[in-house]
N, C-alpha and C positions, 0 to 999 in steps of 0.2 A: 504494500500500500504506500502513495507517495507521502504523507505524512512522517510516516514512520523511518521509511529514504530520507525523508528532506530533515530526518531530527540527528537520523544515526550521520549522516556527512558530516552535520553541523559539530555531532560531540567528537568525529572523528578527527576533526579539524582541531578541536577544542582540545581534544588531549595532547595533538602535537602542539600546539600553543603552550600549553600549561609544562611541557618537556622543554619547552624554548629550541623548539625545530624548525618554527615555521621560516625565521632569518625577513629574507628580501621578499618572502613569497606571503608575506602575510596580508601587506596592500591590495596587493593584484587578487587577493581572496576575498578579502572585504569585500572591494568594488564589487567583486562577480555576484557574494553572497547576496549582496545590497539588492544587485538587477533582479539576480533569479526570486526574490523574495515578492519583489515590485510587481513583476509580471506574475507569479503566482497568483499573487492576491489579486490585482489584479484585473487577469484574462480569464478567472475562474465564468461559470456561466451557469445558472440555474443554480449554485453551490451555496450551502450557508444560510443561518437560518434567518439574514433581513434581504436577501440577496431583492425576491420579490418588490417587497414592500416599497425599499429603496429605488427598486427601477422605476416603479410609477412618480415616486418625489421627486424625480431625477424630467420623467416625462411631464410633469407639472411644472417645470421651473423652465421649460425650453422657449426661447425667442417669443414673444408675439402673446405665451400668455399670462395672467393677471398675477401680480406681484404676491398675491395674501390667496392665492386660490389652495395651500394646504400650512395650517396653523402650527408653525415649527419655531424655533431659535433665530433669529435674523442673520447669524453668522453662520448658520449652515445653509439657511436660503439666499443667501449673495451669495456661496463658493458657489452654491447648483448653478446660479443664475449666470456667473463669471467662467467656471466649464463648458457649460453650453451656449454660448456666446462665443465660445472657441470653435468648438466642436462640437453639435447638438448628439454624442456618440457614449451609451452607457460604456459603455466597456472603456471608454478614452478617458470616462469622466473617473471611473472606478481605480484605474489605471495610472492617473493623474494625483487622485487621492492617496491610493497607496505608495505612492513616493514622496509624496508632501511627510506620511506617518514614517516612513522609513528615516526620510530626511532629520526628523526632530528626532526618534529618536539613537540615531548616532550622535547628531550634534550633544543631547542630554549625555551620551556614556562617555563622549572623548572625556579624558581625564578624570573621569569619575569611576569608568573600569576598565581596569590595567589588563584582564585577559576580555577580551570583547568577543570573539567566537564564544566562548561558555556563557554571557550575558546575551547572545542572538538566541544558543539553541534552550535558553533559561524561558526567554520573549515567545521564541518558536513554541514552545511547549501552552503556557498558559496566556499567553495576549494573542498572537500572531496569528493563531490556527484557528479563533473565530473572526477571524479580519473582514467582517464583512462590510466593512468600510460605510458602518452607520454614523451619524454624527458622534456617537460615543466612544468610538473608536481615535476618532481623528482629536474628539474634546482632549481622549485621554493622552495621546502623546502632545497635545501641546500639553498641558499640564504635567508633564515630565521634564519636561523642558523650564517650566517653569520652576517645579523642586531644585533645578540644573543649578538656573538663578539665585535661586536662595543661596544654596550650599555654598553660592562667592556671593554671598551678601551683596546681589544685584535685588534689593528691594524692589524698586519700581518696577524693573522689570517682571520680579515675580508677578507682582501683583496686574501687570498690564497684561500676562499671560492668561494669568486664571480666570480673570473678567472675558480676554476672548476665547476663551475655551469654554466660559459659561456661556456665549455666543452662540454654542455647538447645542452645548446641552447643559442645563441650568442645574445639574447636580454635581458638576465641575465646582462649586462655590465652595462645596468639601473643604475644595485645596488651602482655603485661605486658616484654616486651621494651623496649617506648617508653621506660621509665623509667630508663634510662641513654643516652636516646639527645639527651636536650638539650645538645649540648655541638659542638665543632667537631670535626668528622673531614675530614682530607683527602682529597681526593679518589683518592690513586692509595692508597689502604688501602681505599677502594670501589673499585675497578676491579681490585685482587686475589680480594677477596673471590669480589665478581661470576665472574671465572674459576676462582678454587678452587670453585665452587658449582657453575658449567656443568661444570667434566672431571668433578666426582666425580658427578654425575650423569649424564653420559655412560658413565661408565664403571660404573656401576651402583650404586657404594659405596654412595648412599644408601636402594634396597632392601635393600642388604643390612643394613646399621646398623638399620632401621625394622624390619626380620625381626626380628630380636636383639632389638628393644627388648619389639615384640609377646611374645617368650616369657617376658621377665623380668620383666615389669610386675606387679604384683597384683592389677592391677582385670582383670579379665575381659571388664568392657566396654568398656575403652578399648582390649583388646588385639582385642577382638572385631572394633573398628572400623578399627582399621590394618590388619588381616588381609584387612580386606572390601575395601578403600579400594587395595589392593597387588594384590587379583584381579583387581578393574577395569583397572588401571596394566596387567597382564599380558596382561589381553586388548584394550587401545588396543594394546598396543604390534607385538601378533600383525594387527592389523587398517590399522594405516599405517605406511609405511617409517619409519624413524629420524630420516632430516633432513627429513621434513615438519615436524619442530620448528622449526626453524631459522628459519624465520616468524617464530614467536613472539617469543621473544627479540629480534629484529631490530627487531619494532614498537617492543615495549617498552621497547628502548633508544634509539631513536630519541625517541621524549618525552622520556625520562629525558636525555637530552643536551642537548635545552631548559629543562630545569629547573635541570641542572649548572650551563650556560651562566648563568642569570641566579645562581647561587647562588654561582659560583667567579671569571668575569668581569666579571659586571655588579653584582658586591661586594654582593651582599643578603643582607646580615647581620643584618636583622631577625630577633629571635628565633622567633615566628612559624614563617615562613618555614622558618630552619634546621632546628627543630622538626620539622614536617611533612616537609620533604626528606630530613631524616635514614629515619625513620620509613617512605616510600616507596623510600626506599634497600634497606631492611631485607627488603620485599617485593619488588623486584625480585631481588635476593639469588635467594630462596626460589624466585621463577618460576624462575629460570634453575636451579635445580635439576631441574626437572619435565620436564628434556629429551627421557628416554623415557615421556611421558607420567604419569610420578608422580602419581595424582591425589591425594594428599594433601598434597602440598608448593602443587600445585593450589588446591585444597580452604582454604590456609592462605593463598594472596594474594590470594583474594576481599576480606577483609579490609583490604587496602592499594589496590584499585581507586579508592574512592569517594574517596581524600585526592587524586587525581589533579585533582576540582573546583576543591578548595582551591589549590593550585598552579598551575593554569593561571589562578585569576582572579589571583593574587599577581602570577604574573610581567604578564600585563596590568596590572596598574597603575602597572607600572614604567614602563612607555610612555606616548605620550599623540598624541593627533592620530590621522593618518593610520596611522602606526606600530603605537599599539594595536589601531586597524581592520583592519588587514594580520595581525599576528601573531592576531589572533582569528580572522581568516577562515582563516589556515596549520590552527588548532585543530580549528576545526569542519569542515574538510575532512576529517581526519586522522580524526574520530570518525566522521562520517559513512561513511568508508571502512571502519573498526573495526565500525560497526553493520549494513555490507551481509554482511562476511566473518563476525559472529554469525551473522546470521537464515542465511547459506547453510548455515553447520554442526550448522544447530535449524530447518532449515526445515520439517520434517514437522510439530515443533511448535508451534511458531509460525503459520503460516501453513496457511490463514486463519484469522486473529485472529476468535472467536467469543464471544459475550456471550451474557449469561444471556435476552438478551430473543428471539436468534435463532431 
């Protein structure tokens, strides 16, 4: 299956990286990774679970007709509208987009992660491979881009990020949270959090809070969208027992406990570092709210997936030898597992992966 090809190159690439084989050949890999990623995402066709949806916002936004004719973000209806103003062509538009996400984010990992193949096929795994190039997609790399900011104390520019990423998609606002979060927190004030976030999500609190909020809000649209986001939540939750969650969480702190580890034991105190961990703290938080499927609390740690690259090259540099080789290869198992347990939950859509040439 090309997934499973396009993950194993990436770690194979990634282990010679982490060997320090690659030399002169490491560029000329990037670029190639960079295209084939581009076109993948893409040239796909029928593939992916907004693939539809998005064609017709895409045909709603073409030349000639009406500016407000489908009620979205204004920053993702100027790009449709500045695409097809180019080229009224989905596939040009989709193909356009996935290089705008590719573009941000490389510029987010230059300097941020030191082995960059292990941070693609980290992306490839849990961001990339549902690339279906909705506004949440593209919200969420510019918002990685923005955390980029932060981490060299470019305030404004964080902040002029996050605003046009909430342009995309208005739960992008998340991000503005980062900005109190450069600083030391201890770890057992994370590990409360974390459980006051899993019981009131258990226990339903935070549908019920997010009901509340949808009725008192003023914008119409954004109550529109919690209202919408709380039906879905309602009908996951009529459709899988309750502790089929219980996975979830498990994974995800399973990582997060090799991140702790190098951030609490192995004293990396790099600001960097604390930076992004804090940051990825903040979105694990949030998952573990989404116990009964909340797909909005969902919905809001897409957004904290992709720092997951950054963090796993960090903690590999702390290592060296056989050591970094070993906990790379712990990584890329771990994703590799992570990306079999996607595609089975999206298999109707995904699979088989179709292109526009088929």
């Amino acid at each position: 299956m090309i997934y499973f090809a396009i993950f194993s190159v990436l770690s194979l690439v990634a282990v010679f990286e982490l060997s320090g084989k690659l030399g002169r050949a490491r560029l000329p890999l990037l670029a190639l990774s960079a295209l084939f990623l581009t076109l993948f995402a893409g040239l796909k066709w029928e593939t992916g679970t907004d693939w539809a949806p998005y064609q017709q916002f895409f045909q709603l936004s073409a030349p000639g007709t009406p500016w407000f004719s489908i009620s979205l973000e204004p920053g993702f209806l100027l790009w449709n509208r500045l695409v097809a103003a180019i080229l009224n062509n989905y596939s040009f538009y989709m193909t356009i987009s996935a290089a705008l996400c590719i573009a941000l984010i490389l510029f987010s990992l230059k300097g941020k992660a030191q082995y960059l193949f292990v941070a693609l096929a980290v992306l490839f795994a849990n961001t990339l491979i549902a690339f279906s190039l909705t506004r949440q997609t593209i919200a969420s790399a510019i918002l990685l881009a923005a955390f980029s900011c932060l981490a060299d104390k470019k305030r404004l520019s964080f902040i002029a990020l996050v605003l046009l990423a909430a342009s995309f998609h208005v739960t992008a606002l998340v991000g503005l949270l980062a900005l109190v979060l450069d600083r030391h927190i201890k770890l057992s004030i994370l590990l409360i959090a974390f459980l006051a976030f899993f019981v009131l999500g258990w226990l339903g609190a935070w549908h019920s809070a997010l009901t509340l909020l949808a009725n008192v809000l003023p914008s119409g649209h954004i109550s529109y969208r919690i209202l919408l986001y709380l039906q879905s939540s309602d009908a996951a939750g009529q459709a899988y027992p309750p502790f089929r969650e219980l996975l979830g969480p498990a994974k995800h702190l399973f990582l997060f406990g090799i991140f702790a580890f190098y951030r609490y034991w192995k004293g990396r105190e790099e600001t960097n570092y604390r930076f992004f961990f804090n940051v990825y703290a903040v979105g694990i938080a949030i998952y573990l709210a989404t116990f009964n499927d909340l797909s909005v609390f969902q919905r809001l740690f897409w957004y904290f997936n992709p720092i997951q690259g950054i963090l796993v090259s960090s903690t590999l540099s702390i290592e060296s030898g056989k050591r970094r080789v070993l906990l790379g290869g712990v990584y890329l198992a771990y994703f590799l597992v992570l990306l079999f347990f996607t595609l089975r939950s999206y298999w109707g859509e995904y699979v088989p992966y179709t292109w526009i040439l088929s």
